[in-house]
NUKETI-764706 format. One record per atom (N, C-alpha, C): atom name; x, y, z. Coordinates in nm, 2 decimals, padded with zeros to 4 digits, always signed. Layout:
BEGIN
PT  atom    east   north      up
PT    CA       X       Y       Z
...
END
This chain:
BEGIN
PT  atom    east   north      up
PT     N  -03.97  -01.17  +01.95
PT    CA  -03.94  -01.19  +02.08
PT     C  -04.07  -01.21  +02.16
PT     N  -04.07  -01.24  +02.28
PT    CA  -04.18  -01.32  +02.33
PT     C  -04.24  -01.23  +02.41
PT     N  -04.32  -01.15  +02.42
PT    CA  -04.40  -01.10  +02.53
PT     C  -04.50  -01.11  +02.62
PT     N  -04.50  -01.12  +02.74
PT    CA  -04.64  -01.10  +02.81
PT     C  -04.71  -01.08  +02.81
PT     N  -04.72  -00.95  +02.76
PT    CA  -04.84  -00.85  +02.71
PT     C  -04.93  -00.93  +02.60
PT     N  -04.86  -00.99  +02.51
PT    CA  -04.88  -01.07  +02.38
PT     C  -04.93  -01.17  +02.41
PT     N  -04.93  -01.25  +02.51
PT    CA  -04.96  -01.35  +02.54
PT     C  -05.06  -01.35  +02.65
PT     N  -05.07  -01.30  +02.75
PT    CA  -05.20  -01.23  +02.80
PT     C  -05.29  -01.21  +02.73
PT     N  -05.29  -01.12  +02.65
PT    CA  -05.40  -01.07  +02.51
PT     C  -05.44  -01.21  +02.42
PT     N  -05.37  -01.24  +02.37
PT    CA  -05.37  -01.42  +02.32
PT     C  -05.50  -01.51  +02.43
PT     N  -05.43  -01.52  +02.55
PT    CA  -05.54  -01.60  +02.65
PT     C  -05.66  -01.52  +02.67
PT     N  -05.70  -01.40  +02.71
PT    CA  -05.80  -01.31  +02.71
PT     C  -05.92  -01.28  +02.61
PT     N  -05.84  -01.32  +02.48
PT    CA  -05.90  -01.30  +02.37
PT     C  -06.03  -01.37  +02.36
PT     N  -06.08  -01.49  +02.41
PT    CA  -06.23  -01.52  +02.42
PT     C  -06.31  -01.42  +02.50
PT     N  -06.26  -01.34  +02.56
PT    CA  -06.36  -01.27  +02.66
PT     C  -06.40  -01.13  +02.58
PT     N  -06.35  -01.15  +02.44
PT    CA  -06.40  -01.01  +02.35
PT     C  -06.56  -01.04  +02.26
PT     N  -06.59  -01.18  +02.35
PT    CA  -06.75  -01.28  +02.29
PT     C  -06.82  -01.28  +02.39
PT     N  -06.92  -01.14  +02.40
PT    CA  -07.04  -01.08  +02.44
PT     C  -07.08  -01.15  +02.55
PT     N  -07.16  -01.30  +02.46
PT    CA  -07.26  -01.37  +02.52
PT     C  -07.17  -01.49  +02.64
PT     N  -07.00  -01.48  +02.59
PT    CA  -06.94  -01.55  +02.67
PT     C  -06.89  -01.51  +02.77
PT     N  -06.89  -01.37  +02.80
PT    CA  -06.88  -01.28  +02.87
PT     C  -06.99  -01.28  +03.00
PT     N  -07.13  -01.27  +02.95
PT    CA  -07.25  -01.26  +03.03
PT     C  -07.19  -01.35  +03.09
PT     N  -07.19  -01.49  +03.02
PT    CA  -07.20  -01.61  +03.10
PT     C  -07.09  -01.66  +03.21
PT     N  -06.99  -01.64  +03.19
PT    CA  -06.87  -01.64  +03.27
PT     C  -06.95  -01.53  +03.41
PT     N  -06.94  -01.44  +03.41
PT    CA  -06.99  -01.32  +03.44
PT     C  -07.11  -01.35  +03.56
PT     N  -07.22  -01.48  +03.47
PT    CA  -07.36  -01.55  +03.54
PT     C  -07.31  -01.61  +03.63
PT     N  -07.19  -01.69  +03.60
PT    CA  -07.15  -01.79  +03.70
PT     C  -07.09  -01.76  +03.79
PT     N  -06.94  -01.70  +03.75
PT    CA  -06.91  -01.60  +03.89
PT     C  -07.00  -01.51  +04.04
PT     N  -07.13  -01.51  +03.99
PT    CA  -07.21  -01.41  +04.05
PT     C  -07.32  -01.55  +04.10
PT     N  -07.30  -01.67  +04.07
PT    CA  -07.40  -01.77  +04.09
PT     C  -07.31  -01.81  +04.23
PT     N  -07.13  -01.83  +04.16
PT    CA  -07.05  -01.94  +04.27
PT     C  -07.04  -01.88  +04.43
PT     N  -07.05  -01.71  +04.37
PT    CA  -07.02  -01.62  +04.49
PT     C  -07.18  -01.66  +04.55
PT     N  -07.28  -01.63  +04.53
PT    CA  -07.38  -01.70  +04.59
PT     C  -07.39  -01.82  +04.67
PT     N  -07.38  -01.92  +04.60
PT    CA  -07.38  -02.10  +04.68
PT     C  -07.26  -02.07  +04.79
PT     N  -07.16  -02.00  +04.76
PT    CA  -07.05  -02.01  +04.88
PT     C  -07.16  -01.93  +05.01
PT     N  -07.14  -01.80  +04.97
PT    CA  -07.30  -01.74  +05.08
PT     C  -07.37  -01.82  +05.15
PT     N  -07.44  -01.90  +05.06
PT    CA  -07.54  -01.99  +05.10
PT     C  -07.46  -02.10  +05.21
PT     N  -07.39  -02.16  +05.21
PT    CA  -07.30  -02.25  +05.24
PT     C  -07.23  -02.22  +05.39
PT     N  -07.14  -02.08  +05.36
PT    CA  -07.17  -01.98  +05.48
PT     C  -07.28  -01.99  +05.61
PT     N  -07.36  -01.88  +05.57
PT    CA  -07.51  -01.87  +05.60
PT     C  -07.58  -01.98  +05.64
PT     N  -07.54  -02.09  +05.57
PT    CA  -07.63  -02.19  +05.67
PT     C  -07.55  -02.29  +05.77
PT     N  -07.41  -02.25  +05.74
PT    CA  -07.30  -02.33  +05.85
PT     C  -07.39  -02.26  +05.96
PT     N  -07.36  -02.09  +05.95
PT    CA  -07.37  -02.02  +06.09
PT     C  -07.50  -02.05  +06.15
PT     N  -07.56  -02.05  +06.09
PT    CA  -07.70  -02.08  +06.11
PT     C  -07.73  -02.23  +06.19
PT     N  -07.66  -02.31  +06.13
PT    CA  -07.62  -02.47  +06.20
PT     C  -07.57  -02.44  +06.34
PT     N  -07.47  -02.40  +06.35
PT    CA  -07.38  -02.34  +06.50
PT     C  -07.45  -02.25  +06.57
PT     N  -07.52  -02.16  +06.53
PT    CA  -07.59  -02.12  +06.63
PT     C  -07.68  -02.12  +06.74
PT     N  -07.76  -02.22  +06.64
PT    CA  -07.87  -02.30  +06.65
PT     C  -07.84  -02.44  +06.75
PT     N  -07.70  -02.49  +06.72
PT    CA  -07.70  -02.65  +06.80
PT     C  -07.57  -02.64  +06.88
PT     N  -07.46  -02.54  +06.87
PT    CA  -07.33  -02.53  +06.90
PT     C  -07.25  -02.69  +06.89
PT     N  -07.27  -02.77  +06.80
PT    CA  -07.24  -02.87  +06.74
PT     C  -07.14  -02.90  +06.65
PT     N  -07.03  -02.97  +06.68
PT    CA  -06.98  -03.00  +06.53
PT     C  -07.02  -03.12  +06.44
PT     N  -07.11  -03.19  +06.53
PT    CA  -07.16  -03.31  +06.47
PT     C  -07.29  -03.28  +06.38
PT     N  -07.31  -03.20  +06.38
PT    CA  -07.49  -03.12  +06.34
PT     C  -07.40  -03.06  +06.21
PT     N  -07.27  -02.95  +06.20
PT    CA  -07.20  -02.89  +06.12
PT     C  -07.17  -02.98  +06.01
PT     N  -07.14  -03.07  +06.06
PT    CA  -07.05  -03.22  +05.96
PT     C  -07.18  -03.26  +05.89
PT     N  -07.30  -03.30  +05.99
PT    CA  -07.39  -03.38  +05.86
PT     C  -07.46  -03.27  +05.83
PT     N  -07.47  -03.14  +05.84
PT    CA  -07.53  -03.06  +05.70
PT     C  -07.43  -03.05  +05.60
PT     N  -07.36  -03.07  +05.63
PT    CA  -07.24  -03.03  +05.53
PT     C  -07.27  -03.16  +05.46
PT     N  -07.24  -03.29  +05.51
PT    CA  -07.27  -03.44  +05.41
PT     C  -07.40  -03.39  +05.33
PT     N  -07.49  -03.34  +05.40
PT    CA  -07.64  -03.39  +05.37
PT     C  -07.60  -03.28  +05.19
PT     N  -07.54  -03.16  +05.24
PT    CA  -07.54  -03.06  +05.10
PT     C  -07.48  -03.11  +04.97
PT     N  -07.37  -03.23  +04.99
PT    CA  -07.31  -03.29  +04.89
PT     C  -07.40  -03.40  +04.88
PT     N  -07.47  -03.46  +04.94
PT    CA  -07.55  -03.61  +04.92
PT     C  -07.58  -03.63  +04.76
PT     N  -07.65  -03.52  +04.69
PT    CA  -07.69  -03.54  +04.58
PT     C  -07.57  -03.57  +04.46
PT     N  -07.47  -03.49  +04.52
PT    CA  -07.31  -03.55  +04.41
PT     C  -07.29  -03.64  +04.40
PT     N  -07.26  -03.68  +04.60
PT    CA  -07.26  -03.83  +04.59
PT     C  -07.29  -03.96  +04.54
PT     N  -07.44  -03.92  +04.53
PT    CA  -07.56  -04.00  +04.46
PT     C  -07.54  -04.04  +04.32
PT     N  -07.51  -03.93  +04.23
PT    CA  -07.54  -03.88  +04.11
PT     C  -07.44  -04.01  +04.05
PT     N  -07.45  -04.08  +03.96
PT    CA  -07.37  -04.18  +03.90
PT     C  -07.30  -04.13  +03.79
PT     N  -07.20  -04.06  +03.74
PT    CA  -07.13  -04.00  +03.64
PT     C  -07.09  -04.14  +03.51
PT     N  -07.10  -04.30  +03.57
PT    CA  -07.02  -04.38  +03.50
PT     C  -07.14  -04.41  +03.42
PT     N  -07.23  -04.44  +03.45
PT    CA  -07.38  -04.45  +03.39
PT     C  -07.39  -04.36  +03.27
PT     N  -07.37  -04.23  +03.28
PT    CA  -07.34  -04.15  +03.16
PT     C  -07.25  -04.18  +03.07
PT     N  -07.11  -04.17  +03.09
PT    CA  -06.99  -04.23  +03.01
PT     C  -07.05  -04.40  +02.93
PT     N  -07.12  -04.46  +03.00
PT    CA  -07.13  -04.61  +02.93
PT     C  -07.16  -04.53  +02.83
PT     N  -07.29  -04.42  +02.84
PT    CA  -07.42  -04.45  +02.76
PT     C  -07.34  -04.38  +02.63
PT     N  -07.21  -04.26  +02.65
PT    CA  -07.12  -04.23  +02.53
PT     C  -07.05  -04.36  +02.47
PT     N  -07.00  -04.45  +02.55
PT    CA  -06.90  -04.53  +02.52
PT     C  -07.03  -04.65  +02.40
PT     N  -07.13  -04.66  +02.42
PT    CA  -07.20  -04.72  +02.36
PT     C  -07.25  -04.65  +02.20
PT     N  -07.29  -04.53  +02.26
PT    CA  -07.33  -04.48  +02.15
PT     C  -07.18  -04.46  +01.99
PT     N  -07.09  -04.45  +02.09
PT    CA  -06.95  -04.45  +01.99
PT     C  -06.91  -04.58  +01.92
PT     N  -07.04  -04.69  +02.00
PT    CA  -06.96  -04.84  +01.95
PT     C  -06.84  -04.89  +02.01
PT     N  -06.82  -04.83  +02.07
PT    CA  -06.63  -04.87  +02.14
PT     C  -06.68  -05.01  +02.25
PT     N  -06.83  -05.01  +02.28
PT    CA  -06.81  -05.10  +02.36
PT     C  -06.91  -05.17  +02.35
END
């Protein structure tokens, strides 16, 4: 019969690997950080300008580098290397 318990323990079961543990663990304590950061420099925006226009392009300016970043440029360079194209 099917249990919860069982299946819980089943999905959980990678987190009994140390080093994958740390790491999960790094990141959580990285993402709670950048959100801080993100916070902290909104208020710091609004304080400073009482703007929403000043809010909006720090906010663009912090993504700009995503934006930028070309993800398809990567994939060619798999799709090539695999010969598919």
């Amino acid at each position: 019969m099917f249990s919860l318990t069982r299946a819980m323990g089943d999905s959980l079961s990678p987190l009994r690997i140390r080093p994958l543990r740390l790491y999960l663990g790094g990141q959580a304590i990285s993402v709670v950080g950048t959100w801080m950061q993100a916070a902290a420099q909104s208020w710091v925006v609004w304080e400073l300008s009482h703007s929403t226009t000043m809010l909006g392009l720090v906010a663009l300016l912090s993504t700009l580098p995503f934006w930028c970043s070309d993800p398809g440029r990567v994939s060619g360079q798999i799709d090539s290397i695999d010969g598919s194209s």
